[in-house]
C-alpha positions as CSV (number, residue, x, y, z in Angstrom):
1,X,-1.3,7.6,-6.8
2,X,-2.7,6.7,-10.2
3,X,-5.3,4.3,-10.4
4,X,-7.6,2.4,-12.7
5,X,-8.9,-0.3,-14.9
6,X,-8.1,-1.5,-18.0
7,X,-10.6,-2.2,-21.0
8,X,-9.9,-5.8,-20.3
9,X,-10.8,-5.3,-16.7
10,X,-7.0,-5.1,-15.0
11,X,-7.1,-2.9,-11.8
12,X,-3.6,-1.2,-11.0
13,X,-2.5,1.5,-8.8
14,X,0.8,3.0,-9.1
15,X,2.5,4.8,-6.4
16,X,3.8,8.5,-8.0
17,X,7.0,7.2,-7.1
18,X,7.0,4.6,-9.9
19,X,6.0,7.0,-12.0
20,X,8.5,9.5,-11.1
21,X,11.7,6.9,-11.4
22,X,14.5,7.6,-13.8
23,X,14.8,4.3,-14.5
24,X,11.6,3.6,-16.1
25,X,12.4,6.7,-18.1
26,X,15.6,5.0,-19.3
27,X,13.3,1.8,-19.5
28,X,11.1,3.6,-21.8
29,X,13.0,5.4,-24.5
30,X,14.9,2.1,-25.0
31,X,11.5,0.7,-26.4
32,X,12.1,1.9,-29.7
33,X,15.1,0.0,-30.0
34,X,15.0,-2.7,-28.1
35,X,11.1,-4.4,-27.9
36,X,12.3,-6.6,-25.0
37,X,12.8,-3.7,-22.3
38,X,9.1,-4.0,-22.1
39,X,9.7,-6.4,-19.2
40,X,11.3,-3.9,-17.6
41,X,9.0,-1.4,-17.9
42,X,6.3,-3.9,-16.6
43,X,8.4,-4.5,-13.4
44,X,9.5,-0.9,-12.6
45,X,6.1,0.1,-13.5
46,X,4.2,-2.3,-11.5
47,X,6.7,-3.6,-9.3
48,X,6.6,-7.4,-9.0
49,X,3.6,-8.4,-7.6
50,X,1.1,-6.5,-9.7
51,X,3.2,-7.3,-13.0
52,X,2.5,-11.0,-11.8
53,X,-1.5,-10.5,-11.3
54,X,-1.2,-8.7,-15.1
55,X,0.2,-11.4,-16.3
56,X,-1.9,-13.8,-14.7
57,X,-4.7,-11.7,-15.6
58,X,-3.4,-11.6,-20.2
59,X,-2.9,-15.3,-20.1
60,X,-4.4,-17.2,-22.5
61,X,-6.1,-20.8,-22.5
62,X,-2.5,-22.5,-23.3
63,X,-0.9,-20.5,-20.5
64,X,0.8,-18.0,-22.8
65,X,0.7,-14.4,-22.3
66,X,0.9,-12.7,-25.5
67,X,3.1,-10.0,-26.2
68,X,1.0,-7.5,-27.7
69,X,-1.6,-7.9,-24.8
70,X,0.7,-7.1,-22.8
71,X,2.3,-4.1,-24.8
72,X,-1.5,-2.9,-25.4
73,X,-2.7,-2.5,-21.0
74,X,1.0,-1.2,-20.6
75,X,0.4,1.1,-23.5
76,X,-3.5,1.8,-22.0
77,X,-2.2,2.3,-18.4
78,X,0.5,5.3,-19.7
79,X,-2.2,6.8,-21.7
80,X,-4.7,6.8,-18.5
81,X,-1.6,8.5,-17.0
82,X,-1.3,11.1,-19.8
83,X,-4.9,12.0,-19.1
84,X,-4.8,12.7,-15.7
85,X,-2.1,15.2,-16.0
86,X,-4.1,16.6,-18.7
87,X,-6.8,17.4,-16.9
């Protein structure tokens, strides 16, 4: 189970299972390509009701959720991830 915060104060956990799916894999290396599988990789990442309380959570006075907010704790949260297996 991974779990943590993000700098702008988003608390996740994340089941190893999630982390371990092919799918997000797949999800994942087409980021480079295509911008808009991040969606995907929120969901398979999350799963949906955490990828709601993160978007909840990045949206702005006018109800928008900006892109790169949500790019940057997706980003944050693989990096935490990166760590841990470092260590």
């Amino acid at each position: 189970m991974l779990k943590g915060k993000t700098k702008s104060g988003f608390s996740y956990q994340i089941s190893q299972e999630r982390l371990d799916n092919y799918e997000l894999a797949e999800a994942i290396g087409g980021l480079e390509t295509n911008p808009l599988e991040l969606i995907k990789v929120v969901n398979l990442l999350l799963g949906t009701k955490q990828a709601n309380k993160l978007k909840d959570h990045l949206r702005d006075k006018n109800g928008l959720i900006p892109s790169e907010k949500m790019s940057n704790e997706i980003q944050e949260i693989f990096e935490a991830q990166s760590q841990l297996k470092n260590s």
